[in-house]
N, C-alpha and C positions, 0 to 999 in steps of 0.2 A: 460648196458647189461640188456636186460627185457626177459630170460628164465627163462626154469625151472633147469637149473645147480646149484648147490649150490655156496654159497657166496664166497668160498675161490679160486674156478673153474676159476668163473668171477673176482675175484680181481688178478687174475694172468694173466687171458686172456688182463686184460685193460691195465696193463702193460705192456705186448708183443705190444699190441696195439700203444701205446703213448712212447715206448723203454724208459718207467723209470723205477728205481728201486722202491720197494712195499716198503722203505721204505720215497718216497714221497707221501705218501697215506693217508685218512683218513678215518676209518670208523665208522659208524654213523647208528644205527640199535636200534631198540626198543623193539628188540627180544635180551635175554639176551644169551638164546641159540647161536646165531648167534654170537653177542660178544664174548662168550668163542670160539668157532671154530676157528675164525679167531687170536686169539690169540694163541691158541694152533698152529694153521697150519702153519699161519702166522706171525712171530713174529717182523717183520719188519713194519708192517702194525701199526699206532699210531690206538687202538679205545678206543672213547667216550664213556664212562661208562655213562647211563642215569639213573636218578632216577628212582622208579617205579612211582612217579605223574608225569603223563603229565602237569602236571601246574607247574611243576620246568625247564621243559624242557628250557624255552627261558635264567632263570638263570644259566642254567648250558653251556649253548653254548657260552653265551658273556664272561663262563673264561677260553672256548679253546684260546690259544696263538698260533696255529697252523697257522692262517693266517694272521696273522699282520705282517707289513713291514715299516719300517722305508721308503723304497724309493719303486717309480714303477719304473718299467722301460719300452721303450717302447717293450721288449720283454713281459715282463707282461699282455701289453695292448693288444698285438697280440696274447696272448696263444691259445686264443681257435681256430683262424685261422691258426694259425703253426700244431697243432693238425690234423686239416681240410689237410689241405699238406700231410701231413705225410702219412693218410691215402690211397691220392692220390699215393704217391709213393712206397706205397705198393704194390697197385693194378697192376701198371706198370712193379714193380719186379717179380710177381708172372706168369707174362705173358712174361716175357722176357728169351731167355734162357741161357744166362753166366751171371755172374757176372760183365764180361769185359764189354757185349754188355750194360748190364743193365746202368753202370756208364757214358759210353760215352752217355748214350739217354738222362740221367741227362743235360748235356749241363752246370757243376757247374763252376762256379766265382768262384774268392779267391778273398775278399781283407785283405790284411793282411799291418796292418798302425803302426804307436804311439798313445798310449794314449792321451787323452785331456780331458777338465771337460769334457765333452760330455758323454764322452766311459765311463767314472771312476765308475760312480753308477753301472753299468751291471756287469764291469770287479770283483768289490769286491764284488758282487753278486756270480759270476762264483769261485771265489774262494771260499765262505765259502760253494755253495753247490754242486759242482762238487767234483764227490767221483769214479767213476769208471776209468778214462782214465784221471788223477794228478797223476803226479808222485812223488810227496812230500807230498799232500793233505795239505799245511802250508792255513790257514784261514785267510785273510785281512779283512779288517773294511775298511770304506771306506776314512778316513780321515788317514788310513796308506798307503795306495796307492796313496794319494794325497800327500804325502811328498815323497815318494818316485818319481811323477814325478819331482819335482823340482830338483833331485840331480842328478847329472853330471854324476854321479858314476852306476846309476841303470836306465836301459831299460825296458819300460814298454809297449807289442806289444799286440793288439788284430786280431782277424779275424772275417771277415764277410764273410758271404757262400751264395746265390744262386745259384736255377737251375732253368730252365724250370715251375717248377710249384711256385715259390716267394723265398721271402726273408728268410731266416732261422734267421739273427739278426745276432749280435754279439756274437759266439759260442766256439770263442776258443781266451785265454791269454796264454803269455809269460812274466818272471818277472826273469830277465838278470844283474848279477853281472859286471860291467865292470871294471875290472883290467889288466895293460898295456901290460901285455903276455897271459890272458887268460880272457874268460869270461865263466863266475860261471849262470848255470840258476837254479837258484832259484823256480819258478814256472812254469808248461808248463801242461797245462790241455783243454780239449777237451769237448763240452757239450754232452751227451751222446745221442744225437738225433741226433747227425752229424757224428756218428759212421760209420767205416763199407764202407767209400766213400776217406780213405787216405788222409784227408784234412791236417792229423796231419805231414805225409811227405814236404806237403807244406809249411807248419809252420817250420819245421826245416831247411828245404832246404833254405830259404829265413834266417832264424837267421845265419847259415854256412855263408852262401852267403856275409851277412853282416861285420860280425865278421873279414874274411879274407880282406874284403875291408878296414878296421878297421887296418888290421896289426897285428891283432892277430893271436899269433902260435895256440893256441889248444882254444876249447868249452869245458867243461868240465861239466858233467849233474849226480845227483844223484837220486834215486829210493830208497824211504822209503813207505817198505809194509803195508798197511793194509786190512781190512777185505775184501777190498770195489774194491783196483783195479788194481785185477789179468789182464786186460784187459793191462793194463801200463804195464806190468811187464818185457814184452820182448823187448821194443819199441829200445831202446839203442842198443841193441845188432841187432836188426833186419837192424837198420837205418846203422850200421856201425860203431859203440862207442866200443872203446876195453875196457876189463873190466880193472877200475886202483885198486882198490880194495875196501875190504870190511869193514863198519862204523862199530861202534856201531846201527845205526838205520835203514841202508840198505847195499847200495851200490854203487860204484862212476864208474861212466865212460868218458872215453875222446876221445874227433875226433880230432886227427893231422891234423891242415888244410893247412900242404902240401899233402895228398890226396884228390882225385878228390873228389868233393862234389854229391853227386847224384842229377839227375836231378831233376824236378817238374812230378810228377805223369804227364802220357800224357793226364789223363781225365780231369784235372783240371786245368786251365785257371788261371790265377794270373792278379790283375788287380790293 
């Protein structure tokens, strides 16, 4: 952002921009003023406290930890062209007039698979930083994902999304209990850039789907609140989950899967 809006204006605007939450942000200012603003306003936003020598400057940057990573992945290597997209399909939204027409113009793929090494660095990725649209927000490592695909006992599903304008990657995990009357989902989260387009119905409709071809009576899903995502909160109850009751840390829902399973969103294509 190169105006004259103050800094807290534009750190809010980027993220409307890029649909992350300000606290994937970092900021980096050599005006002290500016530092406190954004802290005061923004409290979500990590900033870089500088010395006043600019000649500490380069030591004080190599001990932010803010961007180190154990793995890349190839959503990493694409970010700034996912970004690039996004943009694009803002522009399309803002000229289109329903919601409906908008999503059908998308033209989106689902693919929604099993895990494999392939997928496993992104998936424990999507879990430790996916906080708005998890509905347990539980944090994997990536070498706990990797034992969990070897066991009999636990299903581990990813989704990939395009439309019209590319690839979005691998955006959404599922992480599925299976025991012989019921399966327990454990994980079911959303990247929050793929919001807003019902991809998360297709996710469920296809585990439903599964489960009953399984032989399973009921799916049974729980909802532990935090700060972070109100956006999860209804999804259960929305999809069709009757509430079975209430934890210690949220709350439990179940779909009897002798009712009809709801279909696949009509915009979105499963592939």
């Amino acid at each position: 952002q190169i105006n004259w809006n103050d800094k807290a204006a534009n750190m809010r605007a980027i993220a409307k921009e890029l649909n992350l939450g300000l606290d994937s942000f970092v900021f980096l200012d050599d005006d002290k003023t500016n530092r406190e603003m954004i802290k005061s306003l923004l409290p979500d936003v990590s900033v870089i406290e500088l010395p006043d020598d600019p000649a500490d400057y380069v030591t004080t940057l190599q001990r932010v930890n803010d961007f180190n990573t154990l793995h890349l992945t190839d959503e990493d290597r694409e970010r700034g062209a996912l970004y690039a997209r996004e943009r694009e399909r803002e522009a399309l939204k803002q000229t289109t007039g329903t919601l409906e027409d908008f999503l059908k113009t998308l033209k989106i793929k689902v693919r929604i698979a099993d895990a494999d090494q392939l997928t496993l660095p992104r998936i424990a990725q999507l879990t430790q930083k996916t906080n708005q649209f998890n509905v347990t927000t539980r944090r994997y490592a990536q070498e706990q994902i990797e034992t969990m695909l070897r066991s009999k006992k636990v299903l581990v599903k990813y989704v990939r999304a395009q439309d019209r304008f590319g690839d979005y990657g691998i955006t959404g995990a599922a992480i599925i209990k299976r025991e012989s009357a019921q399966w327990i989902i454990d994980t079911f989260l959303l990247s929050c850039r793929i919001l807003g387009k019902n991809i998360e119905a297709a996710l469920m409709t296809k585990l439903l789907t599964d489960a009953k071809k399984a032989g399973v009576a009921e799916v049974v899903g729980e909802f532990i609140p935090t700060a972070k995502n109100a956006p999860a909160e209804t999804f259960y109850k929305t999809y069709g989950f009757a509430a079975a009751k209430k934890t210690a840390a949220g709350s439990r829902w179940s779909f009897n899967l002798k009712k009809k399973i709801p279909a696949y969103p009509k915009h979105v294509k499963v592939i």
